[in-house]
C-alpha positions in Angstrom: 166.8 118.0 58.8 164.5 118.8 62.0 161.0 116.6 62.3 158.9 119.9 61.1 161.0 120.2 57.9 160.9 116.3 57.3 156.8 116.7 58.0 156.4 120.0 55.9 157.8 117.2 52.8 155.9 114.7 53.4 152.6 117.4 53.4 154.1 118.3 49.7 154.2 114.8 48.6 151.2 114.2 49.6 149.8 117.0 47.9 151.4 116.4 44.8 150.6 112.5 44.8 146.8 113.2 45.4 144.9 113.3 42.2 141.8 115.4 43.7 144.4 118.5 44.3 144.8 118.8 40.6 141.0 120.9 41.0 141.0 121.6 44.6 144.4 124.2 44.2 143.5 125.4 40.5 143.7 129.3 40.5 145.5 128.9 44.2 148.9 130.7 44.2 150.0 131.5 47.5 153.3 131.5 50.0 152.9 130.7 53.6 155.2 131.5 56.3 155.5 128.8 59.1 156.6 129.1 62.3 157.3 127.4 65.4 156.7 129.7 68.2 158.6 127.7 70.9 162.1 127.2 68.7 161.8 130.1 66.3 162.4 127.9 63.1 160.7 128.8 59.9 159.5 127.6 56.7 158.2 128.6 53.6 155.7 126.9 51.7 154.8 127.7 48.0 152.1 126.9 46.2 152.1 127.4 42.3 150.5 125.7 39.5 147.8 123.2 41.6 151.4 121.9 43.6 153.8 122.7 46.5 156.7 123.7 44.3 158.8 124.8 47.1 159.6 123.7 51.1 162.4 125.5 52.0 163.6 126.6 55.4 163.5 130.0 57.2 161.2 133.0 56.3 159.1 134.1 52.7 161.4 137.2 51.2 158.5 138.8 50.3 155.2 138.7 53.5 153.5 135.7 53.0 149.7 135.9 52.2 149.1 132.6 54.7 151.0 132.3 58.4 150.8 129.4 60.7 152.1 129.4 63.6 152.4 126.6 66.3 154.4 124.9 68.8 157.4 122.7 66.7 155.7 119.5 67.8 152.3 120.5 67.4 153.2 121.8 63.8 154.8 118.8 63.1 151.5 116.7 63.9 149.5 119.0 61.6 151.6 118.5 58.5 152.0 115.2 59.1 148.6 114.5 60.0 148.4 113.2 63.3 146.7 115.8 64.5 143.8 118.0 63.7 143.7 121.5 62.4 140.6 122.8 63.2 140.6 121.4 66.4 144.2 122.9 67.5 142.6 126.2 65.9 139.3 125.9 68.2 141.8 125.6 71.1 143.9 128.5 70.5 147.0 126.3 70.4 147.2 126.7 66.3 147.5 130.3 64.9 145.9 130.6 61.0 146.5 134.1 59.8 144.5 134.7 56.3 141.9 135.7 54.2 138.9 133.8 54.7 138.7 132.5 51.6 142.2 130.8 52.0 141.5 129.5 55.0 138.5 127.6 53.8 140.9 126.3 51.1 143.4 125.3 53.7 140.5 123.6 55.4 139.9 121.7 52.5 143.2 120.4 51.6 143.3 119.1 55.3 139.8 117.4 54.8 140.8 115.8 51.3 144.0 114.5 52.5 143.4 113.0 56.2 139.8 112.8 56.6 
C-alpha cells in the first residue's frame, strides 16, 4: 500500500466517522479520478449514499465526473490533511477538474473536516 492509497483511507474514514457529512453529501453521488502526475498512480473515489463507499486503486471504468490531480506527495498531504486545498489550487500546484457546484461541495467537505 503506497502513502497516497493509505491517505485516500484515512479521508474515507474520516468522512464516514463525521456526523455532519450525513447532510453535507445527501443527494451527492459522484466518482473521482485521482492522480498523481509525477508517479502516474491512480485512484478512484466513490461517493454513494452520504459515504465513500469505495477507495480503490487505478482509474474510474466509466470518466469520472471529479479529477484531481497532484504531485504523489502533495496529494497525499491533501487527503490526509496536512495541507491545504485551496491554497495548492491558488498556486497552480493542485489540479480540480469539475462542475462548479461540486467543487464548492468538495470545498466544503475540506472545511468541515480540517478547518
Amino acid at each position: 500500500m503506497t502513502d497516497l492509497e493509505s491517505s485516500l483511507l484515512q479521508f474515507r474514514d474520516k468522512i464516514n466517522a463525521h456526523p455532519r457529512m450525513r447532510t453535507l453529501l445527501k443527494g451527492w453521488d459522484r466518482t473521482a479520478a485521482i492522480t498523481a502526475t509525477d508517479t502516474g498512480a491512480q485512484f478512484t473515489v466513490t461517493f454513494r449514499d452520504t459515504h465513500v463507499v469505495e477507495v480503490r486503486s487505478g482509474a474510474p471504468t466509466e470518466e469520472g465526473e471529479l479529477q484531481i490531480e497532484g504531485t504523489q506527495d502533495l496529494l497525499k498531504g491533501v487527503f490526509s490533511g496536512a495541507t491545504n486545498p485551496a491554497t495548492e489550487f491558488l498556486e497552480g500546484r493542485l489540479q480540480v477538474f469539475a462542475s462548479d457546484k461540486d467543487q464548492v461541495k468538495l470545498d466544503a467537505i475540506t472545511l468541515v473536516l480540517w478547518d
